[in-house]
N, C-alpha and C positions, 0 to 999 in steps of 0.2 A: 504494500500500500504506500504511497507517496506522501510523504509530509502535507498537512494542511496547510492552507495562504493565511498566512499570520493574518490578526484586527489589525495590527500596527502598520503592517505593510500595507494595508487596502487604507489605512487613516492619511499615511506617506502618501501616496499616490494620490489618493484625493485631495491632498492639500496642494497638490503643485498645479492641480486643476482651478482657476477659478472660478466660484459659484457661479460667476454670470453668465458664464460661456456652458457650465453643462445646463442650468433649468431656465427655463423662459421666464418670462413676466407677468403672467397671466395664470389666472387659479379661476377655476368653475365648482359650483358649489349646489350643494342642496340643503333646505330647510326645512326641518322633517318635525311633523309634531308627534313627539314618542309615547304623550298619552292618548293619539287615537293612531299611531303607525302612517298617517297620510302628509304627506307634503305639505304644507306651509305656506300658502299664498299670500302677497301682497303683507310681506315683514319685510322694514325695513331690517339692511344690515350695511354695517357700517366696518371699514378696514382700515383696521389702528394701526400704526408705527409703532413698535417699540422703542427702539433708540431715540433718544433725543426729547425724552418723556410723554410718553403715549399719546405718540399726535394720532387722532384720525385723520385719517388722507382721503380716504374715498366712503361716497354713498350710495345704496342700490336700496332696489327691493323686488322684492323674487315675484315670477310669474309664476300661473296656472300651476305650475307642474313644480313649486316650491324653488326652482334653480335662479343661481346665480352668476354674473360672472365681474371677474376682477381684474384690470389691467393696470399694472404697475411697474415701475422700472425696478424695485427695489422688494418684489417677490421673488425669492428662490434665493436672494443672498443673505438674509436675515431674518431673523424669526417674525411672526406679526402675530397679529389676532387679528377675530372678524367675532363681530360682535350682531348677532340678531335681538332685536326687538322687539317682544311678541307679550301685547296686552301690559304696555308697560312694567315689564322686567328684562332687563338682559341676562341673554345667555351667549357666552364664548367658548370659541375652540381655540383652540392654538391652529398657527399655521408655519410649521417649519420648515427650513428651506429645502427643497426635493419634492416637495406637495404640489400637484396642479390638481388635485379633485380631494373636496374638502364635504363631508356631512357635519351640519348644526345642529343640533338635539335641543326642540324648545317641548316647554311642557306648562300643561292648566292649570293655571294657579287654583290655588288651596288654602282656604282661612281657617280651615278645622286644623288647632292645636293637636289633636289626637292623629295627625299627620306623620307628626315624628315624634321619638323616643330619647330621654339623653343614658345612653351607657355606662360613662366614668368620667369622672369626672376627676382633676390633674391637679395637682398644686405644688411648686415650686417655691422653697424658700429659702434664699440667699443672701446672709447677711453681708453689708459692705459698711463698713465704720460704724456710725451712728444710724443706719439708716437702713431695713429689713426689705428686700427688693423683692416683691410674691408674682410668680406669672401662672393662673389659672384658664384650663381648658375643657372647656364640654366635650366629650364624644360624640356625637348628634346624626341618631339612623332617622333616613325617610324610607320605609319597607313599601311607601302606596302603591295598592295595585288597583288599577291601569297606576300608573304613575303621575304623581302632582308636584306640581313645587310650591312647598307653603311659605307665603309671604301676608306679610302685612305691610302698606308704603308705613303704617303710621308706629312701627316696632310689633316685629313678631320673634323678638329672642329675648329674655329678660336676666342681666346681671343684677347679683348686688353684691357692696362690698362691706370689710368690716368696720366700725367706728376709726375714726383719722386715717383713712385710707388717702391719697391722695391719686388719682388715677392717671394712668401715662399714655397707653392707646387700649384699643382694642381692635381686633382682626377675626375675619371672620373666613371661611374655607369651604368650598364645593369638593365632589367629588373627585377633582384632581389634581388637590392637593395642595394648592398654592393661596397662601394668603393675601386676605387684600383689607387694607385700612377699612373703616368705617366709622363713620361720624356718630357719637354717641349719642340719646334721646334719654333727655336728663329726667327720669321721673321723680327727682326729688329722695328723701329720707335714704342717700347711698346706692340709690338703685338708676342703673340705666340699663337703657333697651338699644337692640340695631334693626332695623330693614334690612335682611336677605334674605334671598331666595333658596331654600331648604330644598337642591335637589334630589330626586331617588340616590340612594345607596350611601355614601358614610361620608357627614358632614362635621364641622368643629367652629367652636366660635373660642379663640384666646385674647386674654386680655392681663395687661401687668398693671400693680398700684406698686407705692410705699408706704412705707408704718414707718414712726418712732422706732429706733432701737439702740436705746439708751443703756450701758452697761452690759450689754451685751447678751438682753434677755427679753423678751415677750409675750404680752398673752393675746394671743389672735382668735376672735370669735368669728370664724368661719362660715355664714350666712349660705344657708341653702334655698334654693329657688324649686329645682324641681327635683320629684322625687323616683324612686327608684334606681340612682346612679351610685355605682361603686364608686368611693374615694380613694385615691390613690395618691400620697404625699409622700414626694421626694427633697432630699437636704444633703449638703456635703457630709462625709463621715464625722468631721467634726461638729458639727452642731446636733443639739439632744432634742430632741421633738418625740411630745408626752399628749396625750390625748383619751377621752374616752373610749372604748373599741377600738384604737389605735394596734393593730398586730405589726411586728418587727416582721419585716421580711428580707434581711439581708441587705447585701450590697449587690447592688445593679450596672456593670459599668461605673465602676469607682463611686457610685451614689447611693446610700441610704434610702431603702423602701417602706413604704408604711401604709398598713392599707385596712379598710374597715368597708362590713357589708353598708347597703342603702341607708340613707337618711330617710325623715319626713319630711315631705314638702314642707318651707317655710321654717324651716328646724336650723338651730345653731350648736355648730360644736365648736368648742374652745378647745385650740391647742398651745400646750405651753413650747417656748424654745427655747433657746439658749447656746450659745457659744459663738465662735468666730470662723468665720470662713480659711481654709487652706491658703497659705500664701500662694502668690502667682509665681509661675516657675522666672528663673530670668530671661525667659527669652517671649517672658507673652507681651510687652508692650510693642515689639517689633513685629512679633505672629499678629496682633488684633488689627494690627496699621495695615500689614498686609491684606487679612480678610477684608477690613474694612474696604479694600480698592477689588477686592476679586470679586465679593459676595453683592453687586450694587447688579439687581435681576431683577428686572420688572416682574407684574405680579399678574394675574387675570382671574375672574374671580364673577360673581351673579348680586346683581341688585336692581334698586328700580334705576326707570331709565332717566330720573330726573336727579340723578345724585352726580352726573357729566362722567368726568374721567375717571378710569380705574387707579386709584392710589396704589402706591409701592411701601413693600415692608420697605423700614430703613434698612440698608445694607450691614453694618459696626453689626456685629454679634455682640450679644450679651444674651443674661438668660431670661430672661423679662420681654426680648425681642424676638426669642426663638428661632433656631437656625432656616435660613433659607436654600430649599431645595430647589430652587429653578436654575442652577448649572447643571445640575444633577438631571433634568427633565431634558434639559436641550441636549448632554451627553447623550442621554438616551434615543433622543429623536433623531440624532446626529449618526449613530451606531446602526440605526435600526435602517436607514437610508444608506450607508454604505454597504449594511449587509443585505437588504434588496437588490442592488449594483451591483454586485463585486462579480466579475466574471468567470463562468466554469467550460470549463473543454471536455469535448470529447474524447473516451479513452478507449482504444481497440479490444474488443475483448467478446465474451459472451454478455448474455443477456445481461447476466446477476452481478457485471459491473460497473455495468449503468454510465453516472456522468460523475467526474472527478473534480476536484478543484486544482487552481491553480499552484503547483508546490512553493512554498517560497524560501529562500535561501536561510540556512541555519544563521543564528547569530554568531558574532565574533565574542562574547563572553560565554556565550555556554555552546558545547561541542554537542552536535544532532547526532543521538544514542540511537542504534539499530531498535529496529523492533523486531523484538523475540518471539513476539507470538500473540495469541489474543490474550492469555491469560496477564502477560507483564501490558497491552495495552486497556486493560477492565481495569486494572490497579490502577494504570496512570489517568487513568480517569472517572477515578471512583470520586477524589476530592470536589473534582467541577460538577460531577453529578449531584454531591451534596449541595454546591452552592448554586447550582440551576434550582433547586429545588427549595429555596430561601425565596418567600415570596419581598414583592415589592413594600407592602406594609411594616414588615420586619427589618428592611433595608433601610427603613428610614426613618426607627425606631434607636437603628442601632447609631447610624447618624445622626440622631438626636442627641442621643444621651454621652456620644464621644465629642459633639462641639460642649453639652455640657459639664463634661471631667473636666476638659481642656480649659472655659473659661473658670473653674473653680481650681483649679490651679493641683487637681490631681493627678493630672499625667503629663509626661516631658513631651518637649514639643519632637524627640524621637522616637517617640512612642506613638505620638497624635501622626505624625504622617506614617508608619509604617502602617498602623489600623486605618490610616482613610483612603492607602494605596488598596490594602486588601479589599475594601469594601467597592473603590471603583470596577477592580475585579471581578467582583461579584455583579454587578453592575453588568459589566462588560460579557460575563458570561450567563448573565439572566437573557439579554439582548442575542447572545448567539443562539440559545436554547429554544 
């Protein structure tokens, strides 16, 4: 059997290609309504720029037969969105570069609360000086069948926080992932609400405040809104977090787990803390300057359509701002369009040899090992079998919790790239799988 065509090699060659010269300008589209299955007539849709902060550049709106089309000089070289309009809420796709046919997935809105569910509910706390930085996250399933997306323009998601909370943003997330700013709807006594559109399958709304933390200790009454979510409260190993039904669950990726069945609706649990965060290793003020220029990725996200442009997480990590996965998507997109492309020949043979790839040349650090048989090649790819098998949820779980060792200053910064190389890995070979 002939050596496989390395990712690296097919990423080589495509880079010496200009995007503009291999995809056109031009992207055609459908606009599909997924809670009756029919096409989408007469929705506007609109095609954002990313770069340069989410300009939209072009306006359409689709015929009879839901479709679209888009002529642009600056599709097929950079990622965009396309943004449909439908009963005043937007719904977006992504459109990365290699795409000339693009499907929009809008759905009937839904005012019935019993829409969606919240699962667990997150809580992050990290103290910095004088000052306890908490970042909280709903799980939030919409199971509806046919499918709805439940929105309210006037707030259909309800935060609240603890006494002197002081609040910093909050973000809100659709089903693919990626967060997007939202304006908060002050309902008075520590409680605010957002407008978004709660699509089918698995949504999240986060949001970070601060507290006093004076002496290097706290007592946080944790305010519950809705009921039946698991609590799940994580803190560096150093700091002590004590609470009612609070059970120890170990260390998580260098973090402190602590977790207790559902609350009652409108129910407060008071947890105490105490202690100081892990110093920052010496090399995190030059790692976070750097993140800070790498991690600056636009955001795309569902709301109504009178809120205009789609805001951006701030790019600076910290753990209150939560790590941003949109390099992490566009690799993907970027991966998944090379390996559509990448060219296979034909090989002489009988039937059962079918069509081969192209072999690519061994590297000059590591010498190309004969292959001895099926038995030494099952082995050698029993590891990538396990991590084909790592789904996408868990990928970026695990990348959560390694940007959050890393800004609490429990793992070295040769530690944090050797884990974030494996994890592109995994990445890289969920995409070839």
């Amino acid at each position: 059997m002939k050596p496989r065509w390395t990712l690296s090699a097919a990423l080589g060659i495509f880079l010496l290609v200009p995007l503009s010269s291999v995809y056109g300008a031009t992207v055609h589209g459908t606009v599909k309504n997924a809670t009756t299955g029919k096409p989408a007539a007469n929705v506007e849709v609109i095609l954002i720029q990313l770069q340069g902060g989410m300009q939209p550049v072009l306006n359409s709106k689709t015929d009879a037969q839901g479709q679209f089309t888009f002529d642009f000089p600056a599709i097929g070289t950079q990622p965009m969105l396309v943004r449909a309009v439908y009963r005043g809420i937007n719904f977006h796709q992504p459109l990365p570069p290699g795409r000339s046919e693009l499907e929009v997935d809008v759905f009937e809105p839904s005012r019935d609360p019993k829409t969606i569910s919240v699962a667990t509910h997150f809580v992050i706390f990290q103290p910095s000086g004088t000052t306890l930085e908490v970042g909280e996250e709903y799980a939030i399933k919409n199971d509806s069948q046919p499918g709805q997306a439940y929105f309210r323009p006037d707030g259909n998601f309800e935060i609240a926080l603890p006494d002197g909370a002081n609040l910093k943003q909050i973000a809100a997330q659709g089903p693919a992932g990626m967060p997007v700013v939202q304006a908060p709807i002050d309902r008075g006594k520590n409680r605010y609400s957002v407008a978004f559109a709660f699509r089918p399958g698995d949504n999240g709304v986060r949001f970070s405040y601060e507290l006093p933390y004076a002496g290097n200790t706290a007592s946080v009454k944790l305010p519950t809104v809705y009921p039946g979510a698991r609590l799940v409260v994580v803190a560096p190993p150093s700091v002590q977090i004590a609470g009612e039904g609070l059970q120890a669950g170990g260390l998580e990726q260098g973090m402190s787990v602590y977790s207790r069945d559902s609350l009652a609706a409108n129910s407060t649990l008071t947890v105490s803390i105490s202690g100081t965060a892990p110093p920052p290793s010496s090399n995190s003020n030059a790692s976070d300057s750097d993140a800070g220029a790498q991690n600056r990725e636009e955001q795309q996200g569902s709301g109504p359509a009178s809120a205009g442009t789609i805001q951006a997480v701030p790019g600076r990590l910290d753990v209150l701002k939560w790590p941003i996965l949109g390099g992490f998507l566009c690799l993907f997109a970027l991966l998944a369009v090379l390996l559509a492309r990448r060219p296979v020949v034909a090989v002489a043979g009988g039937p059962s040899e079918g069509v081969r790839e192209v072999p690519a040349k061994p590297s000059k650090k590591t010498a190309a090992a004969p292959v001895a048989g099926p038995a030494v090649h099952n082995a050698t790819l029993a590891p990538l079998d396990a991590a084909v098998g790592t789904s996408l949820d868990a990928l970026k779980d695990t990348l959560f919790r390694l940007e959050v060792r890393r800004q609490a200053g429990t793992i070295s910064e040769e530690e944090y790239s050797r884990e974030r190389a494996r994890a592109e890995k995994v990445l890289r070979d969920l995409v070839r799988g």
